[in-house]
C-alpha positions in Angstrom: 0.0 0.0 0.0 2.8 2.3 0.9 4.5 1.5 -2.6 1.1 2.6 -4.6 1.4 5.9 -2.3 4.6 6.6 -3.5 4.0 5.2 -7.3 1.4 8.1 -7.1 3.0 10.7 -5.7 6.5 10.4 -7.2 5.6 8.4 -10.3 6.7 4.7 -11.1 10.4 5.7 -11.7 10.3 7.7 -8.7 9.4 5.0 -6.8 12.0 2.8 -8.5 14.8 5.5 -7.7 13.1 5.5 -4.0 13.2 1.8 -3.9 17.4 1.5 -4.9 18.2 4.9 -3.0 16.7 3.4 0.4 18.5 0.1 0.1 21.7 2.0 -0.6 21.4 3.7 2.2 20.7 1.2 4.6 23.6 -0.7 3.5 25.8 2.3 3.9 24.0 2.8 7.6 23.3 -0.7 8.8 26.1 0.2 11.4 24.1 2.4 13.0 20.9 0.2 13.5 20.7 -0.3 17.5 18.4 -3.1 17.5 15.8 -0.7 19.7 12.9 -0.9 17.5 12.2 -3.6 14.5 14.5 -3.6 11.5 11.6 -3.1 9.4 10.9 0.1 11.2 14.0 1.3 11.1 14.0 0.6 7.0 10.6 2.2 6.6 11.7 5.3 8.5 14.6 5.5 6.0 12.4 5.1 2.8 10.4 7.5 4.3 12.9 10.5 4.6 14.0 9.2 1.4 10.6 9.7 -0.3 10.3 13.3 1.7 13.6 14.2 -0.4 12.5 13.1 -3.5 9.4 15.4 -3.4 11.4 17.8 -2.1 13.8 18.1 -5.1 10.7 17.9 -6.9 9.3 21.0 -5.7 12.8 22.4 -6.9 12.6 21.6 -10.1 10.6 24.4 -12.4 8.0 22.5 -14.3 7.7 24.1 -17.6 4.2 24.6 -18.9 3.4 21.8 -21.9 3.4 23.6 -25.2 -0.2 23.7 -26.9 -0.9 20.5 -28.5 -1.5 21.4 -32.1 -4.9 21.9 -33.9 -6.5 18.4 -34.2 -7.7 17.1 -37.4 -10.3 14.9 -35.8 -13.9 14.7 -36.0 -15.5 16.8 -33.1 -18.2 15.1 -30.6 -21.1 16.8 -33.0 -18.7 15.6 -36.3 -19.3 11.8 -34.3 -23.0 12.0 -33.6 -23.7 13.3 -36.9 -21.7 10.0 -37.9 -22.8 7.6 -35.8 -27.0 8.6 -36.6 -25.8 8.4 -40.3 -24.2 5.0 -39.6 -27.3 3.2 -37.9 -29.6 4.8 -40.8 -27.0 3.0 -43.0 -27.2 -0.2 -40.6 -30.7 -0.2 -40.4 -31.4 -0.4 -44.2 -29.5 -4.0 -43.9 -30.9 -7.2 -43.4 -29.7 -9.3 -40.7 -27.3 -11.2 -42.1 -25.7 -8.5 -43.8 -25.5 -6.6 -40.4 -23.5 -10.2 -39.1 -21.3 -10.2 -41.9 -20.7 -6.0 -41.3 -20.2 -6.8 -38.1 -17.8 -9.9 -38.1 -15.2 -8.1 -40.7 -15.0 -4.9 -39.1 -14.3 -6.8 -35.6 -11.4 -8.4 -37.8 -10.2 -5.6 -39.0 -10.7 -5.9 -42.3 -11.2 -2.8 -44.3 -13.4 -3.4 -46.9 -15.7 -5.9 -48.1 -16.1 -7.1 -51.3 -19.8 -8.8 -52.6 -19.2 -12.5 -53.7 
């Protein structure tokens, strides 16, 4: 659970980064574990001033704003409805069978289809 917190906060590398940069550490510091309190404790409170530095040189950072995504070419939601009312007009004028086969080569991808 503590893992999905940070994969949130920090992002999935962050949380990688936090992950190696904790074990590091404790192998650098196991010296200095007394034994007072449980070693997982004593790792936690490591990944946790860990994670507390990684936000922090987050905040550092300047985020630059995202350029403006350029004009899209794509059909707009009234463009779709337009398209999809026109479609089951279309769809609705076939029989049955038709509307199976339609159905059955668009699901597989196929582009067109061609009368027997």
């Amino acid at each position: 659970m503590w893992l999905h917190h940070c994969e949130r906060s920090i992002g999935a590398a962050g949380a990688d980064d936090l992950a190696q940069e904790t074990f590091v550490l404790k192998y650098r510091k196991i010296h200095d574990f007394r034994g007072d309190a449980a070693f997982s404790s004593w790792l936690l409170g490591i990944a946790h001033n860990q994670f507390r530095n990684i936000r922090r040189r987050q905040r550092e950072i300047p985020h630059e704003t995202p350029p403006e995504p350029p004009p899209s070419n794509e059909p707009t939601h009234a463009d779709n409805t337009a398209l999809r009312q026109d479609l089951g007009a279309a769809l609705s004028q076939l029989t049955e069978d038709e509307q199976t086969v339609l159905t059955f080569a668009t699901s597989k991808g196929f582009r067109t289809v061609k009368p027997p």
